[in-house]
Every structure is written in structure tokens, then in C-alpha cells.
MIZA-453288 format. One record per residue (C-alpha): residue in three letters; z, x, y. Coordinates in steps of 0.02 Angstrom, whole numbers, plus 50000, padded with zeros to 5 digits. Layout:
// residues N
alaZXY;...
***
This chain:
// residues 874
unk506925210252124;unk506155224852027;unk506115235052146;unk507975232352214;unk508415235552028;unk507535251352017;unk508415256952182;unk510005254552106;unk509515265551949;unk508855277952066;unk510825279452169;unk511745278751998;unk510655291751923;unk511105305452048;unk512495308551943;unk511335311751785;unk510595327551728;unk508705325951645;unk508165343151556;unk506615342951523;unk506545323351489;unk505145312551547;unk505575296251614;unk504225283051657;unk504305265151715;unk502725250651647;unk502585247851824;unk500765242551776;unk501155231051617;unk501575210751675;unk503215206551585;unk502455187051556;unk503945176051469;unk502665162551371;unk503525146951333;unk503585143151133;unk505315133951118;unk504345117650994;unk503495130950892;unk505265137450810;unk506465128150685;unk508325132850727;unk509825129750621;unk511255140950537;unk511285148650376;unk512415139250246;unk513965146850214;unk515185133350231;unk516655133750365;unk517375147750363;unk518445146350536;unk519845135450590;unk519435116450600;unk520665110550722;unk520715092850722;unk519795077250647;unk519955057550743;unk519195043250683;unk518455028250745;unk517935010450701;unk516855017250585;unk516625038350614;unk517165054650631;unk516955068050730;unk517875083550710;unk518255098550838;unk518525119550811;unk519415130850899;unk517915141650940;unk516285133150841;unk516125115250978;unk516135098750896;unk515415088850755;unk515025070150687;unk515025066750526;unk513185060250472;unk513745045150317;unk512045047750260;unk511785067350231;unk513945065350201;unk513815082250309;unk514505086950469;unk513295086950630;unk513655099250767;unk513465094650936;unk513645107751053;unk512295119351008;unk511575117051178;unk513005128451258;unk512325146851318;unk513135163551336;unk513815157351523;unk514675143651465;unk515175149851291;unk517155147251322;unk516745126851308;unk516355129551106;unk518305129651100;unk518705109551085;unk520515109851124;unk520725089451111;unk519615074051094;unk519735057751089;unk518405040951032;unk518445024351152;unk519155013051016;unk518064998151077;unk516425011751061;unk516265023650911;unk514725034051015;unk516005034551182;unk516915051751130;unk517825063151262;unk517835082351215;unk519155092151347;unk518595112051320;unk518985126551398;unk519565145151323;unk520675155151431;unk519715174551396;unk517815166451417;unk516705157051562;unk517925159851696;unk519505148351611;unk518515134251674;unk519005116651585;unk518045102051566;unk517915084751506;unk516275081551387;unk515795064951375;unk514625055051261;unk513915037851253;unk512755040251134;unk513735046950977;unk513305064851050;unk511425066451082;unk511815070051273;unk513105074351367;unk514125072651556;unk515065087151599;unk516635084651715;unk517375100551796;unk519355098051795;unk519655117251810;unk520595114252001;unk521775100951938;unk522155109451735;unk521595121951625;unk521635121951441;unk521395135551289;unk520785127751134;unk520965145551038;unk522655146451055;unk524465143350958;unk524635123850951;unk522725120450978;unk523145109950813;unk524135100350886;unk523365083150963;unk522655073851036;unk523005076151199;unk521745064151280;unk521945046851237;unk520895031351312;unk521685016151340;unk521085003251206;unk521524987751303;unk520624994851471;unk519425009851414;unk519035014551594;unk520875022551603;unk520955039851509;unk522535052151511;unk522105070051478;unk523485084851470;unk523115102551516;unk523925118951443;unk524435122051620;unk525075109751773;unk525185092251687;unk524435077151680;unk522765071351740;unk522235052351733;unk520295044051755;unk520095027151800;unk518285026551814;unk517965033051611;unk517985048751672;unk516725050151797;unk518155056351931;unk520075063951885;unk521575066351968;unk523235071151955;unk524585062051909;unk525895066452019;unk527455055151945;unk527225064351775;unk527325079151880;unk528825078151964;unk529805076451810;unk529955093751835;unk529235098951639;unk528035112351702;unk529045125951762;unk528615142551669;unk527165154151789;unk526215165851690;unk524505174951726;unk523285164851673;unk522365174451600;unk523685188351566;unk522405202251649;unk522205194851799;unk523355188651970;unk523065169151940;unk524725161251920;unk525005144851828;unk526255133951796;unk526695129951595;unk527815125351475;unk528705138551383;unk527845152251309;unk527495170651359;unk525545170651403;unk524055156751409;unk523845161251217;unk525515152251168;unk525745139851295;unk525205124851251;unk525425111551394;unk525355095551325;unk525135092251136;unk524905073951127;unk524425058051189;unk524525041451115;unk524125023151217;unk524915008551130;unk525524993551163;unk525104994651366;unk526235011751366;unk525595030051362;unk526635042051277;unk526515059751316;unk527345073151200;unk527645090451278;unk527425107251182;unk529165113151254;unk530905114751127;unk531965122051273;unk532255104451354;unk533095088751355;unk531845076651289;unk529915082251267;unk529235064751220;unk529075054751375;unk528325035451398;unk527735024151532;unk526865009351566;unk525045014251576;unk524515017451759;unk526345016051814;unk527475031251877;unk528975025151781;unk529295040151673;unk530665040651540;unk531195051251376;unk530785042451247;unk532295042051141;unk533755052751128;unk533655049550920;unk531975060850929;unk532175077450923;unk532215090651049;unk532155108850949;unk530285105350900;unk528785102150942;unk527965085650944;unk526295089650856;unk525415074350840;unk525645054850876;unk524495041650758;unk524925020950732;unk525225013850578;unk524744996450528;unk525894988650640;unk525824997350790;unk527365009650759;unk527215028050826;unk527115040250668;unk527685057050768;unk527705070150686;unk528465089450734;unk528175104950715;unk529535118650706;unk528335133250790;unk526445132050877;unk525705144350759;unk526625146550577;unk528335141450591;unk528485131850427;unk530265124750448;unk531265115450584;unk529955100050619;unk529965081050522;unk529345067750527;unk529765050950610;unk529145033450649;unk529605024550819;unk529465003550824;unk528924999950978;unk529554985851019;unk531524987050944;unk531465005051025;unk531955012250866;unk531875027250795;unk531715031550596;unk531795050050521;unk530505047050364;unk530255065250350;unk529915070850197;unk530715088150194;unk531345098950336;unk529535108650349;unk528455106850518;unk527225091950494;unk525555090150552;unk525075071150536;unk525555054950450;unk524315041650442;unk524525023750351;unk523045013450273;unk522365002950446;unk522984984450338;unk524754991650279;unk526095001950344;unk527045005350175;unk525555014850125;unk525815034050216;unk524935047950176;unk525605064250257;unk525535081850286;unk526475099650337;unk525865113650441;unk526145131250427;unk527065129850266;unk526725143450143;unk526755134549978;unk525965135549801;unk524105128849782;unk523195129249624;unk521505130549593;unk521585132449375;unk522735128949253;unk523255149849219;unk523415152749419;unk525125156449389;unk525025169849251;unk523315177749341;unk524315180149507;unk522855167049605;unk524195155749656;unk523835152549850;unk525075148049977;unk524705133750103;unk525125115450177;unk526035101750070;unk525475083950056;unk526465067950008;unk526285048949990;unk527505035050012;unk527275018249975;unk528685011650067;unk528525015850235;unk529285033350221;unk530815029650138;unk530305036949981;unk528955051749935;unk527745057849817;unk526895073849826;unk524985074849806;unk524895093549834;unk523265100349710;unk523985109049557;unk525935105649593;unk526615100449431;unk527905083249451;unk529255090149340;unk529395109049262;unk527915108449133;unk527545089149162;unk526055080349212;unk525155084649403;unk525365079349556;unk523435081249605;unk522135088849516;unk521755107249535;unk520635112949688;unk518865109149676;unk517765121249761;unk515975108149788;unk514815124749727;unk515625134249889;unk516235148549764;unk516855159849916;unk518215146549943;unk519125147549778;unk520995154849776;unk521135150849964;unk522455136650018;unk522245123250105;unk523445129250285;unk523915125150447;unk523405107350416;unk523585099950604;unk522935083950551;unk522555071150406;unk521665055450415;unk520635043750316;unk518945038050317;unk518855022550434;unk517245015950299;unk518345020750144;unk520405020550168;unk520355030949963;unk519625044950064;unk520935057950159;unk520035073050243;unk521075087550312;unk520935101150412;unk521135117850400;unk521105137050440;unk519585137850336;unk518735120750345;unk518915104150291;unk519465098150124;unk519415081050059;unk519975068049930;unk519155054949880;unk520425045749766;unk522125048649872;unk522955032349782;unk522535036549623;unk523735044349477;unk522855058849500;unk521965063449658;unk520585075449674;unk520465089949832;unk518835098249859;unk518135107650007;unk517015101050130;unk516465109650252;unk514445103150237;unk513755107250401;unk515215116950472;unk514735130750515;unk516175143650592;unk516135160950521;unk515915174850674;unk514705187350594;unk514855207350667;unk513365214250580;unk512005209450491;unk510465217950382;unk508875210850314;unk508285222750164;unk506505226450163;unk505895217750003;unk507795209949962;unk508845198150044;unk510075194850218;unk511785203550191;unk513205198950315;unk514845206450365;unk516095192850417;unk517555192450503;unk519055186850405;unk517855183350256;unk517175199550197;unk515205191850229;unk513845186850108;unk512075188250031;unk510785176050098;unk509575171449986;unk508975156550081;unk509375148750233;unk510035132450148;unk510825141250001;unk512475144850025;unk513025164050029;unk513665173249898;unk515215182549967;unk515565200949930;unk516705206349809;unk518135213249802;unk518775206249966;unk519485214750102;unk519475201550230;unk518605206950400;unk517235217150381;unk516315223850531;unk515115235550469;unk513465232350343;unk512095246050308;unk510805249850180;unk509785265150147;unk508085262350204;unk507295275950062;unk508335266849935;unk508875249449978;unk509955248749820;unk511375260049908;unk512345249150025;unk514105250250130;unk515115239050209;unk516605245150345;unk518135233950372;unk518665228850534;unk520465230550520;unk521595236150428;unk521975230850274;unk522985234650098;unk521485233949982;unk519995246950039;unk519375254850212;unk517675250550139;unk516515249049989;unk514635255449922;unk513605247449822;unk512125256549709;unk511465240249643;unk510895232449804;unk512545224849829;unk512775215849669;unk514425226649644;unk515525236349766;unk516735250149720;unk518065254149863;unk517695268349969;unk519035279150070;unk518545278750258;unk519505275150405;unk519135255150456;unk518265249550619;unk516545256150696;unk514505253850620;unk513685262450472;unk512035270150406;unk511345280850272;unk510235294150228;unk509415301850055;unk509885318850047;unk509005321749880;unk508695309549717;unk510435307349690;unk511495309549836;unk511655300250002;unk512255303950161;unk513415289350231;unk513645287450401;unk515215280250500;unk515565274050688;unk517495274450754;unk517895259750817;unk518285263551005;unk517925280651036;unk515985284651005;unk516385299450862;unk515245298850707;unk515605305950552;unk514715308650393;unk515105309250205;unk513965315650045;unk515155309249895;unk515375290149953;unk517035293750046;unk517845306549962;unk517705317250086;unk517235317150275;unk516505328150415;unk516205325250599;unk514445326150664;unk514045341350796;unk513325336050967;unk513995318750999;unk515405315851106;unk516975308751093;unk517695296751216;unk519205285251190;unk518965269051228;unk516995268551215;unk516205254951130;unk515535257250943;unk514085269550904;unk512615263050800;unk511465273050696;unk509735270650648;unk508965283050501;unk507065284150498;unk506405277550322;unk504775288750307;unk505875301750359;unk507595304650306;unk507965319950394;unk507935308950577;unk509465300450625;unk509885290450767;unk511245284650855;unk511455273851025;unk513255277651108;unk514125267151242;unk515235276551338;unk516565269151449;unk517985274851545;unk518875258651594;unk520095266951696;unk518845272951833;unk519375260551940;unk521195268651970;unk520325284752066;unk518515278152127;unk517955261752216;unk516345261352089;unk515785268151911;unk514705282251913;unk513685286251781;unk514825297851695;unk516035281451683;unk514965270651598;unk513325272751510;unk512315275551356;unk511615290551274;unk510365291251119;unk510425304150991;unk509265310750886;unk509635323350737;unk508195330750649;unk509545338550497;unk510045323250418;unk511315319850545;unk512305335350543;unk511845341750712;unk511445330750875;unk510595332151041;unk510835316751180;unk509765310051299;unk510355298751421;unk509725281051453;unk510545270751557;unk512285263651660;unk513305252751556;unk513545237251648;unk515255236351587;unk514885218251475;unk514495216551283;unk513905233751225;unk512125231951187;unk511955247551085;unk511075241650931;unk509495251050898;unk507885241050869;unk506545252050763;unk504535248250826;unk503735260950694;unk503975280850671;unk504755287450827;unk504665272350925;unk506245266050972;unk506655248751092;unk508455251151178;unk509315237851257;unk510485243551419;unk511075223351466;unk510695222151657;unk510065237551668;unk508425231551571;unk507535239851406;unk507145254451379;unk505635263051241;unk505875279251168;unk504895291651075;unk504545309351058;unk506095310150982;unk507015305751158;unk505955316551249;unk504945301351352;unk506035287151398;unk505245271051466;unk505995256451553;unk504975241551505;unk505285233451655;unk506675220251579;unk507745211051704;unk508915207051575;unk509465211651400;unk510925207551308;unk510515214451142;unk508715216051054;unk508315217050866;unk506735220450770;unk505945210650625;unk504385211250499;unk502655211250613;unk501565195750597;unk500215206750520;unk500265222350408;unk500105239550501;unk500765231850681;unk502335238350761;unk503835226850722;unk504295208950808;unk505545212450953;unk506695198250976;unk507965199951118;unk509295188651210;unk509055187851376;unk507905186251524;unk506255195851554;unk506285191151727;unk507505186051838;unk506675167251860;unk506595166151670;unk507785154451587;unk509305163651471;unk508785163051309;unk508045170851166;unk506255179651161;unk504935186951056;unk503725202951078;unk502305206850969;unk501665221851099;unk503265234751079;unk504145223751228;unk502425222351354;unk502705204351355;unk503845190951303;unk503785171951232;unk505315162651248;unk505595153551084;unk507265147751119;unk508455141951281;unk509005126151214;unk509835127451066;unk510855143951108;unk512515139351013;unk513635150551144;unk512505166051117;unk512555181551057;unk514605182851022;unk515595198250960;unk514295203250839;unk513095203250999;unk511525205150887;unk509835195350836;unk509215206050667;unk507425198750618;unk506995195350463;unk506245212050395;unk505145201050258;unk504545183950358;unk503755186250523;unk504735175450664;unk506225172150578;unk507805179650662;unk509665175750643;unk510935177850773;unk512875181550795;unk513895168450873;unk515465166950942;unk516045153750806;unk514655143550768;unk514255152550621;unk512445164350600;unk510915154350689;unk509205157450623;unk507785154750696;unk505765151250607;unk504265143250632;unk503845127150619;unk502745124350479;unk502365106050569;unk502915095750411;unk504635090650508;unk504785089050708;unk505515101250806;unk507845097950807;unk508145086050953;unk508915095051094;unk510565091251180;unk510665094551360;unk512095090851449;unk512225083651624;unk513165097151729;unk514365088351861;unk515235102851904;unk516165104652045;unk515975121952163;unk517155128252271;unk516725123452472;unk516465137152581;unk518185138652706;unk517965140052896;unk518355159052931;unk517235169353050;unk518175184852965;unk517405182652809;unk516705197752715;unk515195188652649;unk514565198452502;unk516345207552463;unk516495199252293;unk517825212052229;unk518635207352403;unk519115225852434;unk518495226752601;unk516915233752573;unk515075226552534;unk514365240752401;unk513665243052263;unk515095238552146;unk514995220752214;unk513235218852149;unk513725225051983;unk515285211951985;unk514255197052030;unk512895200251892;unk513955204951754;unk514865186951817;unk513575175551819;unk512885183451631;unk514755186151571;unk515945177051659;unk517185177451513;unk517395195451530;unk517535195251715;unk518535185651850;unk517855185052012;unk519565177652136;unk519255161652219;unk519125171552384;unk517775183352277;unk516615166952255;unk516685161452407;unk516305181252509;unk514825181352364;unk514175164252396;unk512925170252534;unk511185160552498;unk511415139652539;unk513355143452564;unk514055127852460;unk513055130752330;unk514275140452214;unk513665157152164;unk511955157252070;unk510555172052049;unk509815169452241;unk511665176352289;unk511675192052196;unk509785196852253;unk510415192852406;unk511825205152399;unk510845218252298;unk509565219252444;unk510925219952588;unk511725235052488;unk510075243752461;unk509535240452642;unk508145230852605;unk508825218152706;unk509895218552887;unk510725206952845;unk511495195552731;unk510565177352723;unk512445164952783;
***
């Protein structure tokens, strides 16, 4: 396989020129991939939250709760922490980390049903997750052919929209985002459509699914898969399933029948029809407590409230106000009792007596209380006074030591239950966590956050201070120190929101920067000289990395990334004034330079660009070099002046341009599938360490004193390795996989693994919402985290009879090349970022045709295209 990969390098580097650049290959050195997975300790560093909780069901006795991009958690009564349960998921499979419903078998608390899917990652593919063992293991069930879901977008807090049947638990309905209804009679083990729900003519609306490609589905209404949201709801009572429809352009969107009967009907013309029906819980006596919302993302007015009896067929408005609602629950032994919520409301929120006069009010959800079935309310919202200068409603907001939490609201509050082992305790979600109360029918309830082992924050950069501590930038939460691994963060202040950039000054670790991300009305960025104990705001443009130099005792030279364009630029007075550097190219839409500044010597800069022209396909058939690759380089003036050399193609999938540092002019570069690269000589001798695979690498502290630093890369050092995370002690020679179970979705936007520059073999990693993983070893006190593994029962598209077929023409444009080889790797690494037509899969699916397309294809199809091979193995 080495060799076919090395053939490729050698076609797509006829369009390079090499002046007076040495480039070798290890062709002697083994790359051996050890197996060390029990020797490592893997968890994520405590922050709290931090993302959007989505939704929360309860059991006989449990809890399990579902995000939007972080997978799913049970609540552990003992540790009273959350438990996630879908840290088994990899990079390929990433897109199933957004829960977009669930749903527990009411006669089993450990039978739970997760449907997942995200409409931008792991080829839109949707599937049913179930559990029979409260989530130690799981069954996977591929329903991608008959719906799809996205559980990141508008309405994903909307729910549940899977229900099991309690009087027959084999029978499960399940709604998609797209085409319907699909029912299970077997407890999942097989779907199908349900064709009467169908033909009630709801799903209508075709849009591109995803918007950037040809597939076509049928929806409800809505613009693009992000705010369609299929169905919303589904609630089994009473021998009827009701169904509520995220549609306000129709005649009824609540529809019942008898369960596993076609006989279809609105379910009342006294609901209404200009909202959306948001989520559907039973109160004590088996009445529906539907409640709407006016808009799927933050549409604060037009929804209600309203209870349906079941058996009179009556409907009663017990709305509280006119504001969308996200819940209503009653205590399980009496229906007066409600407890209820809004969504998308932007109301006050206190968390101290002087909010008011200090400007920290903060604007989220409403909650009430009725203690007569809804015909009356109370609020219960934390800080809300009952009368102008009277006594509270609730208490103020309690923050449980999470100090990064205080002045935010509780918002978009899709749903509120309470604790099936204690019905005083409400928890609620929201856009930041979970928040609880454990006295909700007192005088004077109490709200504090609790997001205990929810962990949700996407992390874009990360540093570990030689001699300090971990410093993260976070999106939509400015990012944190670490001081330890179960301490929880201290955030940055002032905010600024997302921030996407983190450096520190490797002669004096007391200078810092941080970058935003976006936008924002407070500060492009900030600096630090205290080692980040206090920022002061910093004029610079937002987006792109950072670094920085000692120019002298006193004065530093900060550098700054653009954000899509590869341009650096450099200031001396911390932002007061800026200059480009000389010698690195611009190119709009590139991905984000990073820079790398030698400690011992200050005058050396580095900096790894990722250049990309993504409109090469309107004028060629294939990238050439000049389209897509990366160039290091190296300034010996303290970054004022450049010179490139070039490494590598771009493969066209996560940037991998973060530089890892071995020792003084010793550089490890990661190119994705085009393998890993060592540099030195100050870029004048490149080396491919013979790499199959390489996502991103970082560097850490060396196990002993005077060695070059750990390597620690996400990938696969050979193609028969398993994807996963690795470790080097030998400058990248050889590997030792110390992780492929526990992957939590990869690498995610951040796309980095940043050892720990002051504990040999710990490492922490960038997800895509399941907050920052770290990885250590064992010291042997504690066994190693039990795995969970699921049980893939996927289902792969058959081959079609057709003696036309171009077998190995995955971009199905006629032609078997070298673009096809590049599609089908970047696919099976990265499907999320690239679609491959059902047609595609089937040309590419050349080695045990049936199979579905796996590794052996694309070797297959690499050797065909570098004629190492006749012909192709069908």
C-alpha cells in the first residue's frame, strides 16, 4: 500500500518545484503500531456543560439525557453526576454524537432507544441505538433508506419523537426529519415504513438534503435540512399513538391512531394549528399535556399550552401566557400539581440581589406552577420578584462552584421533568446545560446548575505552558485554565464569547493571547503579561491562530493567522498596530495558518499553511498540487521575512496544519492521507515518515529529560491499524496505539491532540461536542474505564445488475482516475465532509461487491489507477 501511496505523491508532485530541497523517505525504519489501549486512563477535563442539552426523559426510576452534538448520558444516583455513553463513537461515525430523540421502555429502565444522525457529518446516515443494559453496549440499526434525521438543528428540542408502546414494548414509532413515519415491531431489531401515516399527504416540501449536494428529500416546511424538523413528537397512551408534526402551514399537525392501525385522524380542531407542537408528556391521569412552540429556534411568542382528556376528547387551553412552551409535567400521583416551562423567551433571570442596578440581569426561559390543573399559575422563575419590591418567586441562581456559569440564563428550555426517585426535584435543560431544583414545591425554590459530568464545550485551540498550566480557547465560552483534570476551569476574563485562538511566548510564558472566532462587540482579542491571570483587550481583526516572539526584554512580537486566507501578520505594541509578514502567500479561502516560534531561539518562526482552491473543480477533473497543499515556512528575522518549502497535497478534509515541535530544528508535520512528514535544516531536508494516515499530531513533555518530545497523533500508522490515537517516543519511527476505543467522535473542529508539556503521556484532545478528552497513564490503583462497543447492524447498499457499470468511478464522471482514489479515502476517513452518490458506492465497491465500501476497495482502486493492477478485483 506504501508503495501505491508513494506513486501517487510521485504524479501529484510533477506540478511542484524543489530548489535545492532534499526530500527522503524512512523506507528502512518499520512503522510498528504497539498495542497499549489498558495502559492509559481517558476521561474529559471538568468544565461543566457548556453546549446545548437537548432533552432529558425519565424512567421508573432514571434519567438519561441527550445533546445536540456531545451523544447521550445516564444519570449515576450515586456520584449524582451525569454518565456519558457514547464515547465509543470515532471520527467515521462522529455525526451519531447528535441524539436528535430518545425514548426508555417504560416496563425496563436499562431498555433506552437513541435515534442519531446529523445532516453535515458521516454521510446523513440515521440510526436507532439501542440498549438493554442501561448503556454499557450497544445495537446499532441503520434506518438511513427509510428516514433521516438532524439532531443539530432548529427544533432538535423538541421531543420525543420515538415513543415505545408501554402496553406492548415490542412496537416502537420513530419520526424522521424527512419522509415520515417508521414503526418496529420486533423492539427494533427490523423497521419499516408506515405507509398510512404517509399518505396523509404531510410530507410535501423537497429540499437538498444536505443543501450542497443533489439528494432530494421530502419534509415539512422549512427552507434546508437545518430547519426542517420532520416530526417533533410522539406520545403512546391509552392503546393510541399520537404524532405531532413540526409544520404551522396546515390544517391540523397533531394526528392520532390506534397503535398499529392505519386509521389516521387530526386530533382536534380546538388545538392549534399556527404552532408547533413541541412536546407531548401524561399527567397523573393519563391526559396529554401538549405543549407549542411559536418558532423551532427562538420564537418566544405564539405557542401555549394545553391538556387533552383522552377519553372525553377534550381539549383545555391551560397556558400560562401566550409565550412558546417547552414542557409541562405533573407529579406521577396528582394531576393538579403542574410544573411548566417556556422556550425561547427572553426574560429576566437573576443571579444576586443588585443584578438590576449592576446591568447582570440575564434573559432566558420562564417557569410556573399550578396547583389546579392549569387553571391557575405561579411563577417559580429564580430572582423574579411576586409583586414590585415584594417577596421572590425563587431564589436567586446558584452557580454549584461552576463560577463560569454565573450571569447566564437558563434558555431554550425544550424540556422539564422531575426526578422519578424524588417528585421535589425538577431538572431542565438548556443551551448551556442542565439546571436543577431541588425544592420545586416549596415557598421558595432553589435553581442551581448541574451539569456534573456533561461535558459539551467544542475546544479550537489549546496550550500546555511549560512549567504552568492547560489554557483553552472555547467556542461560545471564551475557554479556561486547567489546573487539574477534575478541577473545574477557570474561564477567561473579560468575555468575548468564541475564542479560536490561544498562544503563549515560549521565552516568557507570562505573555499570552487569545483570538476570537467571530465577531463580536467587546474585543477582537486580548494579552495577558501575568500568565493569563488578567487580559486587557487587544485590537486585531477576529478569526485565524496565534504565536509570539521576544524581540528584546520588554517587547514581544505577536503573531496572527486570518481566518480563511493563509496571510500572517505581526504586531510589536500588543495590537496597536499591524504589519503583514513578507514571503507567505495569500490565498482566499485557505484554511488557517499556524505558527510555531523556537524557544532557545526567538529569531526562528514557523508557520504550516494549507492552501486550497475549492473551486478547481469548475475548470479541471482533479486537484493539482497548486490547488491544494501545504507549505512550511521558516523565518530566521523574527518573523518579518519568510521562505516556503513545500510538503505535501492537501487531501481536501480537516486541515492538519498544526505544527508539532521534536527539539531545535526538528519539526513533525502532519499532511492527513498524505502521511507525516519530519523537517529540519530549517526546511531544507523533508522526510516522510512513512505514515499511512494522519489527521493531526501534537507533541508533549518526553518521558525522560534530554529526549525529543512525545508525538501523539490521530490516526493510522498503517493502513491495517485500527483509527485511533497513538504515541511516539522515537521522533515518529514507531507508534503505540493507546487509544481506539474510547474516541468520543475524534478530533472535531479544533482537530488537535496538544500533550501535556509537564507530565509525560498525558494528552487532551478536541472534540466535536463532547467536551476536551485527556488521556494518562494508569497508575494501576483504579482499572482501566469499561469500554462500550456497539454492535454495528448496518445495512449496505446491494450491488445492482448492470454490465455497464464503471466499477471504480466513485465521482461517477465517467472516468476511473486519480480523483476517485482521493474521493473514496477522504470518504471512508471523513465522510461528513464528503458525499459519495448512491451510484458512487456502488462503482467504488469493487473488492467482495456487497460488502459496502471499506479500505480493501480503495487499495483496490488506487492500484488499478497506478497500473499496478490490470484490472479491477469485481
Amino acid at each position: 500500500m506504501k508503495l501505491g501511496k508513494r506513486a501517487v505523491s510521485a504524479i501529484t508532485a510533477l506540478c511542484m518545484t524543489f530548489s535545492g530541497i532534499a526530500f527522503t523517505s524512512d523506507e528502512s525504519e518499520s512503522v510498528e503500531a504497539a498495542d497499549s489501549n489498558t495502559s492509559m486512563e481517558w476521561g474529559t477535563l471538568r468544565i461543566g456543560g457548556g453546549g446545548f442539552v437537548s432533552g432529558i426523559v425519565t424512567g421508573q426510576n432514571t434519567m438519561y439525557a441527550r445533546t445536540d452534538v456531545g451523544g447521550a448520558y445516564r444519570y449515576d444516583y450515586d456520584k449524582m453526576e451525569w454518565v456519558q455513553l457514547m464515547s465509543f463513537v470515532n471520527d467515521t461515525d462522529r455525526g451519531f454524537l447528535s441524539v436528535d430523540a430518545m425514548c426508555i421502555d417504560p416496563t425496563d429502565d436499562d431498555t433506552v432507544y437513541f435515534l442519531c444522525g446529523c445532516a453535515y457529518f458521516s454521510s446523513e446516515r440515521t440510526a436507532v441505538f439501542k440498549t438493554t443494559d442501561g448503556g454499557k453496549t450497544f445495537t446499532q440499526y441503520d434506518v438511513t433508506d427509510l428516514i433521516k434525521v438532524h439532531g443539530n438543528g432548529y427544533g432538535r428540542q423538541c421531543g420525543e419523537s420515538i415513543a415505545v408502546d408501554p402496553e406492548n414494548p415490542d412496537i416502537i414509532y420513530c419520526g424522521g426529519d424527512t419522509d415520515g413515519l417508521i414503526m418496529s415491531k420486533d423492539a427494533g431489531e427490523t423497521w419499516t415504513f408506515v405507509e398510512s401515516f404517509d399518505e396523509l399527504g404531510l410530507f410535501t416540501n423537497e429540499i437538498k438534503w444536505p443543501t450542497w449536494t443533489d439528494t432530494i428529500e421530502k419534509t415539512t416546511v422549512g427552507t434546508d435540512y437545518a430547519n426542517c424538523n420532520g416530526i417533533g413528537t410522539i406520545a403512546i397512551e391509552d392503546g393510541k399513538v399520537f404524532v405531532g408534526v413540526s409544520d404551522n402551514t396546515i390544517g391540523a399537525n397533531v394526528y392520532v391512531a390506534d397503535v398499529g392501525k392505519d386509521n389516521w385522524k387530526p386530533l382536534s380542531a380546538d388545538l392549534p394549528t399556527d404552532a408547533f407542537p413541541s412536546r407531548i408528556n401524561k399527567d397523573a391521569d393519563g391526559n396529554l399535556l401538549i405543549a407549542y412552540v411559536g418558532g423551532l429556534a427562538f420564537a418566544g411568542t405564539g405557542g401555549g399550552l394545553y391538556k387533552y382528556d383522552i377519553k372525553n376528547d377534550k381539549v383545555t387551553d391551560i397556558s400560562p401566557t401566550t409565550n412558546s412552551f417547552g414542557g409541562c409535567v405533573s407529579l406521577p400521583d396528582n394531576s393538579q400539581e403542574l410544573v411548566a416551562t417556556t422556550c425561547g423567551v427572553w426574560s429576566s433571570q437573576l443571579w444576586y440581589k443588585g443584578a438590576w442596578d449592576d446591568d447582570k440581569v440575564c434573559w432566558g426561559d420562564q417557569f410556573y406552577r399550578s396547583h389546579d390543573g392549569g387553571a391557575t399559575w405561579e411563577s417559580i422563575t429564580p430572582g423574579n420578584e411576586k409583586s414590585w419590591g415584594g417577596p421572590l418567586c425563587a431564589d436567586y441562581l446558584q452557580s454549584a462552584g461552576y463560577d463560569w456559569i454565573v450571569n447566564k440564563a437558563i434558555h431554550w428550555c425544550g424540556a422539564i421533568v422531575l426526578d422519578p426517585r424524588d417528585s421535589n426535584r425538577m431538572l431542565l435543560t438548556s443551551g448551556n446545560g442542565v439546571f436543577a431544583c431541588d425544592n420545586v414545591w416549596d415557598e421558595l425554590p432553589v435553581y442551581y446548575f448541574h451539569p456534573d459530568g456533561i461535558e459539551e464545550v467544542v475546544c479550537l485551540d489549546m496550550v500546555s505552558v511549560p512549567g504552568g498550566d492547560e489554557f483553552s480557547a472555547i467556542g461560545d465560552y471564551d475557554g479556561f485554565r486547567h489546573v487539574a483534570v477534575d478541577e473545574i476551569g477557570i474561564q477567561h476574563t473579560p468575555n468575548m464569547g468564541s475564542t479560536g485562538a490561544i498562544a503563549y511566548c515560549p521565552q516568557n510564558p507570562d505573555v499570552m493571547v487569545r483570538i476570537a472566532e467571530n465577531q463580536n462587540d467587546v474585543s477582537g482579542g486580548f494579552y495577558s503579561t501575568d500568565g493569563g491571570k488578567s487580559w486587557k483587550a487587544m485590537k486585531c481583526s477576529f478569526g485565524g491562530k496565534a504565536a509570539i516572539t521576544q524581540l528584546d526584554e520588554d517587547t514581544y512580537r505577536i503573531f496572527k493567522s486570518g481566518k480563511d486566507d493563509g496571510n500572517v501578520s505581526y504586531s510589536d505594541d500588543f495590537g496597536a498596530t499591524w504589519e503583514n509578514v513578507s514571503g507567505i502567500t495569500s490565498a482566499y479561502g485557505s484554511k488557517t495558518t499556524y505558527m510555531l516560534v523556537e524557544p532557545e531561539k526567538p529569531n526562528v518562526v514557523y508557520a504550516y499553511a494549507t492552501y486550497f482552491n475549492s473551486s478547481w473543480h469548475y475548470s479541471k477533473t482533479e486537484p493539482e498540487f497548486e490547488d491544494a497543499h501545504y507549505t512550511l515556512y521558516v523565518s530566521t528575522n523574527y518573523g518579518k521575512t519568510f521562505k516556503g518549502t513545500d510538503i505535501a497535497m492537501y487531501d481536501q478534509c480537516d486541515s492538519a496544519g498544526r505544527i508539532a515541535y521534536l527539539g531545535e530544528d526538528n519539526l513533525i508535520l502532519a499532511a492527513g492521507w498524505y502521511g507525516l512528514y519530519n523537517v529540519t535544516d530549517g526546511g531544507a531536508t523533508v522526510t516522510d515518515k512513512n505514515v499511512f494516515y494522519c489527521k493531526t499530531v501534537g507533541y508533549g513533555a518526553p518521558e525522560k529529560a534530554g529526549d525529543v518530545n512525545t508525538l501523539y497523533m490521530y490516526g493510522k500508522p498503517k493502513e491495517t491499524d485500527p483509527e485511533g490515537i497513538y504515541r511516539s517516543q522515537d521522533g515518529g519511527n514507531t507508534w503505540v496505539c493507546i487509544n481506539s476505543d474510547k474516541l468520543y467522535g475524534g478530533t472535531g473542529n479544533g482537530n488537535f491532540i496538544v500533550g501535556d508539556m509537564n507530565e509525560f503521556g498525558t494528552l487532551y484532545m478536541s472534540t466535536v461536542g463532547c467536551g476536551i478528552v485527556y488521556g494518562k497513564l494508569s497508575d494501576g490503583s483504579t482499572p482501566p474505564p469499561t469500554t462500550t462497543k456497539p454492535i454495528t447492524t448496518t445495512t449496505k447498499p446491494a450491488p445492482t445488475a448492470n454490465a455497464d457499470r464503471k466499477y471504480g468511478d466513485a465521482n461517477c464522471n465517467g472516468e476511473v482516475d486519480i480523483a476517485d482514489v482521493v474521493l473514496t479515502k477522504c470518504y471512508l476517513i471523513n465522510s461528513g465532509g464528503y458525499t459519495i452518490s448512491a451510484e458512487g458506492l456502488l462503482n467504488a465497491d469493487v473488492k467482495d461487491a456487497g460488502g459496502g465500501l471499506n479500505a480493501q476497495d480503495v487499495i483496490a482502486i488506487q492500484k488499478f489507477v497506478l497500473k499496478m493492477i490490470d484490472e479491477l478485483p469485481v
